[in-house]
C-alpha positions as CSV (number, residue, x, y, z in Angstrom):
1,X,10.2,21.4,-32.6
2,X,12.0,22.5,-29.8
3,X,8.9,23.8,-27.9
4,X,7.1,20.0,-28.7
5,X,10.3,18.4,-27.2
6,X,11.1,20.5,-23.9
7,X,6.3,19.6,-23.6
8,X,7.1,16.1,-23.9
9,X,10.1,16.1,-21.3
10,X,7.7,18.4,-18.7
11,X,4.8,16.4,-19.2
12,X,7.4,13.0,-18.6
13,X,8.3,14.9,-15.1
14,X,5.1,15.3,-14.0
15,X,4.3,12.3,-14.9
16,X,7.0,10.5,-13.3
17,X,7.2,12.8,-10.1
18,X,3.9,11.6,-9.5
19,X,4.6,8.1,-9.6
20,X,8.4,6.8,-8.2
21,X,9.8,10.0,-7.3
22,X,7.4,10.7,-4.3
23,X,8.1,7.8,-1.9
24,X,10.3,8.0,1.1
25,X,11.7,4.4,0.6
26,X,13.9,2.7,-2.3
27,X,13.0,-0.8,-3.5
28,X,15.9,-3.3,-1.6
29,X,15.7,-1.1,1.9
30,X,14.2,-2.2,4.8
31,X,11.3,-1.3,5.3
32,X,10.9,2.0,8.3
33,X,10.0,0.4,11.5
34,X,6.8,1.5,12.8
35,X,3.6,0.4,15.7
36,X,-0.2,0.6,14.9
37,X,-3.1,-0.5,16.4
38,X,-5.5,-3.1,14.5
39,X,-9.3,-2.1,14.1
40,X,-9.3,-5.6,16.5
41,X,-7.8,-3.7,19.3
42,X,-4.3,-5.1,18.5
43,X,-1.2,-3.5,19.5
44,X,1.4,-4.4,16.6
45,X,4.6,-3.1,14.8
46,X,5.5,-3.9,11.6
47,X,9.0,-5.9,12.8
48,X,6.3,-8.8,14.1
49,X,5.2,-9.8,10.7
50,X,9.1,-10.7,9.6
51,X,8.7,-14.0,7.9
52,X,5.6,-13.3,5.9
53,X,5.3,-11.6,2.7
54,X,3.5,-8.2,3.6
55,X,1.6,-6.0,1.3
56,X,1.2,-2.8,2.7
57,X,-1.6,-0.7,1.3
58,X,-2.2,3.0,2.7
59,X,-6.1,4.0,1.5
60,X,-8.9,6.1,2.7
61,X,-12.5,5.2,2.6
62,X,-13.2,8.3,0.6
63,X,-10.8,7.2,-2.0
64,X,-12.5,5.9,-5.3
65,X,-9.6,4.2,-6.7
66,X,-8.7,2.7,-3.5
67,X,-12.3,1.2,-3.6
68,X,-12.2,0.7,-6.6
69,X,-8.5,-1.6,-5.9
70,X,-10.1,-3.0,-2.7
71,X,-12.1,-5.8,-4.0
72,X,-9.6,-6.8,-6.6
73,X,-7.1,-7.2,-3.7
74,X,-9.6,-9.5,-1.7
75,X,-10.4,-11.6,-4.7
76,X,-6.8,-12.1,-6.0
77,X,-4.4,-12.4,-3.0
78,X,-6.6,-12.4,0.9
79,X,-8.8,-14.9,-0.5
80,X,-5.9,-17.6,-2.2
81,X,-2.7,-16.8,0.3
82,X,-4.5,-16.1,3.8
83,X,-1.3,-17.9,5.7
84,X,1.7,-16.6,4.0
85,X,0.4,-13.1,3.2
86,X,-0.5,-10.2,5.4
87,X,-2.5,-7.5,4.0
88,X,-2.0,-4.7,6.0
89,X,-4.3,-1.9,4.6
90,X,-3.6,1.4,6.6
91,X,-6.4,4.6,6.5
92,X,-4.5,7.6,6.1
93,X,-6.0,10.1,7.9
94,X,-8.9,8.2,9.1
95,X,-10.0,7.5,13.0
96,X,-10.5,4.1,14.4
97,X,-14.3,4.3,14.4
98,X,-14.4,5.4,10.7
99,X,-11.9,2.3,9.9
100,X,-13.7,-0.1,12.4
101,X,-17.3,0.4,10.5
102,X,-15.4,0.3,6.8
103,X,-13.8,-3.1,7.2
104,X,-17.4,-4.1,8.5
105,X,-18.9,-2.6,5.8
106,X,-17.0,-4.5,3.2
107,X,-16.1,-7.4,4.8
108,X,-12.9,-7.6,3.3
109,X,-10.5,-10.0,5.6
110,X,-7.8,-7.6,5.8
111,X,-5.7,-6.3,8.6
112,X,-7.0,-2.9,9.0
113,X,-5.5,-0.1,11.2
114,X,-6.3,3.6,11.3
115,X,-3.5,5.9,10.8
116,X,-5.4,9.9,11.7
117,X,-2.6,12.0,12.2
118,X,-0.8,10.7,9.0
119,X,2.2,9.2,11.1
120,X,3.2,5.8,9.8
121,X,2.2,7.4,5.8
122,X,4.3,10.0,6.8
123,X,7.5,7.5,6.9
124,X,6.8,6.8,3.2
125,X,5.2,9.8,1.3
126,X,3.6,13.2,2.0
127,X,0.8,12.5,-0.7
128,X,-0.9,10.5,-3.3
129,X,-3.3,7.3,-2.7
130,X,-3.7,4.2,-3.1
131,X,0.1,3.6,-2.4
132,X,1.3,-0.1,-2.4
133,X,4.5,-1.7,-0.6
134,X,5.6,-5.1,-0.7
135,X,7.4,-6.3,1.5
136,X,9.6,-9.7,1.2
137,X,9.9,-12.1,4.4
138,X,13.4,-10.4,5.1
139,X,11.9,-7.0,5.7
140,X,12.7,-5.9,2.2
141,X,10.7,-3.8,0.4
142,X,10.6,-5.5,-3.2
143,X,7.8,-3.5,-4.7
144,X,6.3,0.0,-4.2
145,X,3.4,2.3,-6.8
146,X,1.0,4.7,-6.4
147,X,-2.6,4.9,-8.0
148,X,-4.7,2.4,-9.4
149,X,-3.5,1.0,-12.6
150,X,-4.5,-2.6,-13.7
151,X,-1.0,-2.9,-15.0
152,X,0.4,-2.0,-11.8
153,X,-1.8,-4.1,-10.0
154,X,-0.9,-7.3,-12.0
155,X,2.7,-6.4,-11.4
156,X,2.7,-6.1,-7.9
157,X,0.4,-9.6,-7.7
158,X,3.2,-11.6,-9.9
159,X,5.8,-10.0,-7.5
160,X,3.8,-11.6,-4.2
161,X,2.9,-14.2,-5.9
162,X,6.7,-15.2,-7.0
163,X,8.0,-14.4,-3.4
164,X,5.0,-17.1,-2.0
165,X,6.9,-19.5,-3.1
């Protein structure tokens, strides 16, 4: 019994340090200022976008369950809330010209920016993709997850959805 308990507590670590444990940033904190270039050819930072909800998605082009969260975040948010919401969906690790030809690709109307050398992940998390922020109009991060999990998804849709308003 002992040995079934002190399983169940190491497999709830892992679980867990794979989840909430490996950000950088706690919900209610502003979110780290940092710059990026757009696959437009836009220099921005993320201080410019105060006032608008921001949902701030780090992917790579590789990742199945970021393609596989991709369409879902076109569909259900880009498509309904194109004023009041910026999708800002960075490619860890990727170059411009990679992130240039996947936006095309897809066609999704996203703000896409390359991110090779891992610098503006690196102010949130050392690993793990997708990985979703929300941020509120104040600057305010108000929702953070990693993975793709449909649950997770509808969570973080209600959250931007309630902070529309």
């Amino acid at each position: 019994m002992k040995y079934l308990l002190f399983s169940f507590l190491l497999v709830a670590q892992i679980g867990f340090s794979q989840t909430e444990r490996d950000f950088k940033t706690n919900m209610g904190e502003e979110i780290p200022s940092f710059e990026f270039v757009t696959t437009d050819g836009e220099n921005m930072s993320i201080d410019q976008l105060k006032g608008k909800v921001v949902l701030l998605n780090f992917y790579a082009t590789w990742c199945g369950p970021c393609r596989k969260e991709m369409p879902i975040l076109e569909e259900k948010l880009s498509a309904h809330f194109e004023d009041d919401l910026v999708i800002l969906a960075i490619a860890r690790g990727e170059d411009m010209e990679t992130t240039q030809k996947f936006k095309k690709d897809t066609g999704y109307h996203f703000t896409f920016a390359p991110d090779p050398d891992k610098i503006v992940y690196s102010l949130f998390a050392d690993k793990y993709i997708p990985r979703n922020l929300v941020i509120d109009k104040t600057g305010k991060i108000i929702y953070q997850s990693t993975g793709f999990d449909n649950s997770k998804l509808d969570k973080m849709i209600t959250t931007i959805k309630k902070n529309l308003k």
